[in-house]
C-alpha positions in Angstrom: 4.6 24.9 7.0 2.5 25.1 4.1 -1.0 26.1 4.2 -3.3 23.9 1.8 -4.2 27.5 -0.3 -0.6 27.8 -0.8 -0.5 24.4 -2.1 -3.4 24.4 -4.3 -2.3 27.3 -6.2 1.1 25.7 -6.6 -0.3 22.4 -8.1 -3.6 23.3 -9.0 -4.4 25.4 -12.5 -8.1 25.8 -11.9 -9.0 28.7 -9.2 -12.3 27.7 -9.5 -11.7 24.0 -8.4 -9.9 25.5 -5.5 -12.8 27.7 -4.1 -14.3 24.4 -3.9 -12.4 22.3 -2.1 -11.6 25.1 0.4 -15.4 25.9 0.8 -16.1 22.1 1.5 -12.9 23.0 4.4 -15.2 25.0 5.9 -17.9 23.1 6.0 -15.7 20.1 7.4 -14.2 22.5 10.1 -17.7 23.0 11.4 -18.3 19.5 11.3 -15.0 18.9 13.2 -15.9 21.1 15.7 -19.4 19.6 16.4 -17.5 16.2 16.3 -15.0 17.2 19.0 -17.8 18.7 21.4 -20.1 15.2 21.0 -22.4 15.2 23.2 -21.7 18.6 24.9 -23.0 19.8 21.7 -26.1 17.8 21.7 -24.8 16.1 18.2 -25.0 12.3 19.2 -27.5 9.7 19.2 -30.0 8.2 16.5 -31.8 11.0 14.7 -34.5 8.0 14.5 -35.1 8.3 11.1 -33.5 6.5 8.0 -31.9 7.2 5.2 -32.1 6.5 1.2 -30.2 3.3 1.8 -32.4 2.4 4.6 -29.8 3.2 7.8 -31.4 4.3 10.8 -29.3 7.8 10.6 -27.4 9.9 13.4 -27.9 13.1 14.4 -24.3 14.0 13.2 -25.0 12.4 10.1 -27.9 14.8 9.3 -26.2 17.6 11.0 -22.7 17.0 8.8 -25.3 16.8 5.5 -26.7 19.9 5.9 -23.9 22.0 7.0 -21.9 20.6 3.6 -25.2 21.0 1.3 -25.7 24.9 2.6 -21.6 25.4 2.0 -22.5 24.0 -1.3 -24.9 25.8 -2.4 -23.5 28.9 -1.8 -20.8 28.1 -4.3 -20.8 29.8 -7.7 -18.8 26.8 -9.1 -21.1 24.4 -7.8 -24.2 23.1 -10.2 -25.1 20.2 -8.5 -24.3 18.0 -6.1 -25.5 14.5 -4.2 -25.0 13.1 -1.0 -25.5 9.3 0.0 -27.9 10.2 2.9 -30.4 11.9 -0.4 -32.4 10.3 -2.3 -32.1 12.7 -5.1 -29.3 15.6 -6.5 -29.9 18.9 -5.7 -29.2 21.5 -8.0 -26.7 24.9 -7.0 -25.8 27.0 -9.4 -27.1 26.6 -13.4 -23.9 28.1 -14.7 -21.8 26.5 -12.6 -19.0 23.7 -13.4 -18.6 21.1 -11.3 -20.7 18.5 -9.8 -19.7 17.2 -5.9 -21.0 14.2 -4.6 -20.0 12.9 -1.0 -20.7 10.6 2.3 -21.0 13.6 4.7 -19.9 11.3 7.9 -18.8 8.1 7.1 -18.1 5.4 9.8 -20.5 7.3 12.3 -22.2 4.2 13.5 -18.9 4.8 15.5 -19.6 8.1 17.1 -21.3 7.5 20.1 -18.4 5.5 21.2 -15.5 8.3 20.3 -14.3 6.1 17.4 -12.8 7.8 13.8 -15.0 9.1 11.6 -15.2 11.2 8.4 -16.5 12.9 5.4 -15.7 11.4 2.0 -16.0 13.7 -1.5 -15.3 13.6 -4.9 -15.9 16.3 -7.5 -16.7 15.6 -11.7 -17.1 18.2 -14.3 -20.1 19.6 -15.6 -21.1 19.7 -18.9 -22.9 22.4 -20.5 -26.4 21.6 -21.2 -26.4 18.7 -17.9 -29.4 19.0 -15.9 -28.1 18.9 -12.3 -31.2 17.4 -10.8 -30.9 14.2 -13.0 -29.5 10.9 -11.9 -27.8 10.6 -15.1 -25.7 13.9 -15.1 -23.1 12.2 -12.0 -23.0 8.7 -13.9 -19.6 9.5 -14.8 -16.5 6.7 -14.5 -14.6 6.9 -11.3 -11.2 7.7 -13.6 -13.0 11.1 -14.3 -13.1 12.6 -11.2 -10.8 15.7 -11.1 -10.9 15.9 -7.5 -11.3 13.2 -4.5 -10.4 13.2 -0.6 -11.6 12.8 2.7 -11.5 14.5 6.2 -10.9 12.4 8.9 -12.0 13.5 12.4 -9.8 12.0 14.9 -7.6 12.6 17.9 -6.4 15.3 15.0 -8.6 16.9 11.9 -6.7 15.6 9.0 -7.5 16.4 4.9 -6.3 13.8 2.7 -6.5 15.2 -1.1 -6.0 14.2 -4.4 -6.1 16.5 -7.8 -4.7 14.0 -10.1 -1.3 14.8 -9.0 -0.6 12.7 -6.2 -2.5 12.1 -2.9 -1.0 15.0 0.1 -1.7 14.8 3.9 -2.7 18.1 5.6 -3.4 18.4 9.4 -5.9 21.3 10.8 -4.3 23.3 13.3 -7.0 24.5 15.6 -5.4 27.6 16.8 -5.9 29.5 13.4 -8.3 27.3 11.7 -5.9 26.4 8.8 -4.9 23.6 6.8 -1.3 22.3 6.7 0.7 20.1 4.5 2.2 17.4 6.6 3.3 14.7 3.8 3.2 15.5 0.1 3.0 12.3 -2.1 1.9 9.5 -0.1 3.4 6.4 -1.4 1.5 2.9 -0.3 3.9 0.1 0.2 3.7 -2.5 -2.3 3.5 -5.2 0.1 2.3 -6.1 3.8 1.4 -8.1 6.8 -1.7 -6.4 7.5 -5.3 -6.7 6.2 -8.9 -5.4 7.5 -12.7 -7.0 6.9 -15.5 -8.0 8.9 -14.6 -11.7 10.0 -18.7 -11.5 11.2 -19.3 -12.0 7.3 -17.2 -15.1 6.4 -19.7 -17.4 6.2 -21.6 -15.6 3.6 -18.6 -14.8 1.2 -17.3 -16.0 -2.1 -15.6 -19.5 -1.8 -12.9 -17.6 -3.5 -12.4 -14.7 -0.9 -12.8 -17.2 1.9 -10.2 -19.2 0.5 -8.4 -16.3 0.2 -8.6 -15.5 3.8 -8.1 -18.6 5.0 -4.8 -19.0 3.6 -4.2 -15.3 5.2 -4.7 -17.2 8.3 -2.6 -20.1 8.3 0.4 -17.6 8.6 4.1 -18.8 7.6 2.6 -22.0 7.0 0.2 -21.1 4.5 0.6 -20.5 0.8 1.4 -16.7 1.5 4.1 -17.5 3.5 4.3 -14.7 5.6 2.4 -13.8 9.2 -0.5 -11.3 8.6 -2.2 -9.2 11.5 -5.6 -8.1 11.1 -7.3 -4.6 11.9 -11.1 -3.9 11.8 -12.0 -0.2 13.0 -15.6 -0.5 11.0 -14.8 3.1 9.3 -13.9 3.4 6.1 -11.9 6.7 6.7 -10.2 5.1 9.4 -8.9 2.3 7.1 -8.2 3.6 4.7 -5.8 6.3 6.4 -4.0 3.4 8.0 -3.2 1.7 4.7 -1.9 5.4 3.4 -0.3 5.9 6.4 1.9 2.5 6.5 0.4 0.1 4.4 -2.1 -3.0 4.0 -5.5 -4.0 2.3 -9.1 -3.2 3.4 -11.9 -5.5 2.0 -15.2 -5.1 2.3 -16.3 -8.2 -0.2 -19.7 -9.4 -2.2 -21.5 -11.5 0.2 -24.6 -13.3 0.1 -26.9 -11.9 2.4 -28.5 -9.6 -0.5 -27.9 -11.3 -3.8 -29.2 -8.2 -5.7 -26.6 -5.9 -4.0 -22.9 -6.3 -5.4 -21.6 -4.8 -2.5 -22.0 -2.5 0.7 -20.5 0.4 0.5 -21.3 3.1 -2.7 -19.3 3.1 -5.6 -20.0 6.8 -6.4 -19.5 8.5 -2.6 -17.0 5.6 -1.0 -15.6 3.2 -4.0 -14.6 5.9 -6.4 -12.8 8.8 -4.3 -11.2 6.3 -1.9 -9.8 4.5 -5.1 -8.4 7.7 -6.3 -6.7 8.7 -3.2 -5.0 4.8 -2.8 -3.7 4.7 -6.7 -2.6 7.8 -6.9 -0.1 6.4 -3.8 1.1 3.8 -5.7 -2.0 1.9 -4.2 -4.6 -0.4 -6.3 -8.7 -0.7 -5.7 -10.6 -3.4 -7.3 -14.1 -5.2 -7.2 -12.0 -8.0 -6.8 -12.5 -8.4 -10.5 -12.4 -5.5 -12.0 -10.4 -1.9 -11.1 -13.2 0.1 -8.8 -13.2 3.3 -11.4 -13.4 1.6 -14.2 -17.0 0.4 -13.0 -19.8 1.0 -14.9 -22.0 3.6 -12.8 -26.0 3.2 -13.2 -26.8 4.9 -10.2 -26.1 7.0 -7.9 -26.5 5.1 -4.9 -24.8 1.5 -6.8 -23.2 -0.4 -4.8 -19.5 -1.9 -5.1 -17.2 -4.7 -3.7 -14.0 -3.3 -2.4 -10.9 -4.3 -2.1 -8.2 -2.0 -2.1 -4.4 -1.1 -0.4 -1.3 -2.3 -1.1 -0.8 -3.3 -4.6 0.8 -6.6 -4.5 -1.7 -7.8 -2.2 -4.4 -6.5 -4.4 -3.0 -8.6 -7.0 -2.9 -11.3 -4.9 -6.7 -11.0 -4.1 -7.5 -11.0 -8.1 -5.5 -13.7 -8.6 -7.3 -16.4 -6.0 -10.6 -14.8 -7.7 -9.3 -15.4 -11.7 -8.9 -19.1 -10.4 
């Protein structure tokens, strides 16, 4: 088996971009390990306290933050970074390259019931002369990110990378504390008969995405023509490794509740990695309008419709929304 160094030195020309992913690995190992212990390790619970977006936060969730920011900062590489549970960047390193921004434990409304969760990242280049404790310096377009994955923490630690050169599947065996490749460019089937969103929402939806799932619904006799099972796990991480893994589409649509929000979930630490990982499987990611990294950021924390998986049925979803 191939150990994810090994790898990244294979398919990966910039040793300075691989320090970075492997010191985020250790910071995702420790958070692993924390995970796996739960409460014998004190780590779960409310922290009774929110964050920026105005979540009451976990204590794994400000325990997964810190262990990340303080692997961070250690970095040479690393000039700046920003993390959905912040309000603000936080500058590393001034002569360093790259900028990190990431969801240190998504899905962890989950945790105190022993459901997946996991830490999302994605990793721009600096410029010289870009002030890393400015809003504007991470406004970059999702297609720019040289770097994007996630570690899920489930009955196994898995990595699931992307460096622009496909999306790859590791698996952390405990034992030695390493990385392996288990499946080397993922491929997304084009089509399927399984979907994921919160039915809860419906009735504050887009007539178009309601119509949409609706005809989902009526099955064989429907429009679509074709039986559709539905999966809600209410982490992202989670979904999204099922649709790599075998396939579907995972929507998490505009609704109405707050008009000034075009979305739940962040564009910069959920929409634009996540959209990374599922193209460069042969996968597609849209607003529903509009491909998810070709999204205009304005701020860090924007928010985005997704939906995303399969590409056909991505297409599909467009189309009933062009009409």
């Amino acid at each position: 088996m191939q150990r994810l160094r090994t790898f990244l030195d294979h398919h990966c020309n910039n040793p300075a971009l691989v320090s970075v992913i492997e010191g985020l690995m250790v910071a995702c190992k420790d958070i692993a390990y924390k995970v796996q212990l739960g409460s014998l390790a004190g780590v779960l619970g409310s922290a009774e306290q929110d964050n920026i977006q105005g979540e009451r936060q976990k204590k794994m969730d400000v325990i997964a933050n810190d262990l990340i920011k303080y692997s961070l900062q250690t970095m040479q590489p690393v000039k700046g970074m920003a993390s959905e549970e912040e309000a603000d960047p936080v500058a590393c390193n001034p002569d360093g390259e790259f900028l990190v921004l990431f969801d240190p434990l998504d899905g962890s409304s989950n945790i105190d019931v022993n459901v997946t969760v996991g830490t999302i990242f994605s990793i721009l280049q600096s410029n010289p002369g870009d002030d890393p404790t400015h809003e504007s310096t991470y406004l970059q377009h999702g297609r720019e990110q040289i770097a994007a994955g996630y570690v899920l923490y489930g009955p196994s630690t898995l990595l699931v990378l992307s460096t622009g050169n496909g999306t790859h599947m590791f698996t952390l065996d405990p034992r030695v504390g390493e990385f392996y490749l288990q499946r080397e460019s993922v491929k997304i089937p084009a089509t399927t008969k399984e979907f994921a969103i919160n039915m809860s929402n419906q009735r504050f939806w887009l007539p178009e995405m309601q119509k949409y799932v609706g005809d989902l619904l009526r099955g064989e006799e429907g429009p679509l023509g074709k039986r559709f099972n539905m999966r809600w796990i209410a982490s992202m991480v989670a979904e999204i490794h099922r649709i790599l893994t075998r396939g579907g589409i995972f929507m998490y649509p505009y609704d109405s509740r707050e008009p000034n929000k075009p979305g739940k979930l962040r564009l910069m630490y959920e929409g634009n990695p996540m959209s990374m990982l599922v193209e460069q499987a042969g996968g597609k990611a849209s607003t529903a309008y509009d491909d998810i990294m070709d999204v205009e950021p304005t701020s860090i924390h924007q928010r985005v419709s997704v939906v995303m998986g399969s590409a056909d049925e991505v297409d599909t979803v467009v189309r009933y929304h062009a009409s």
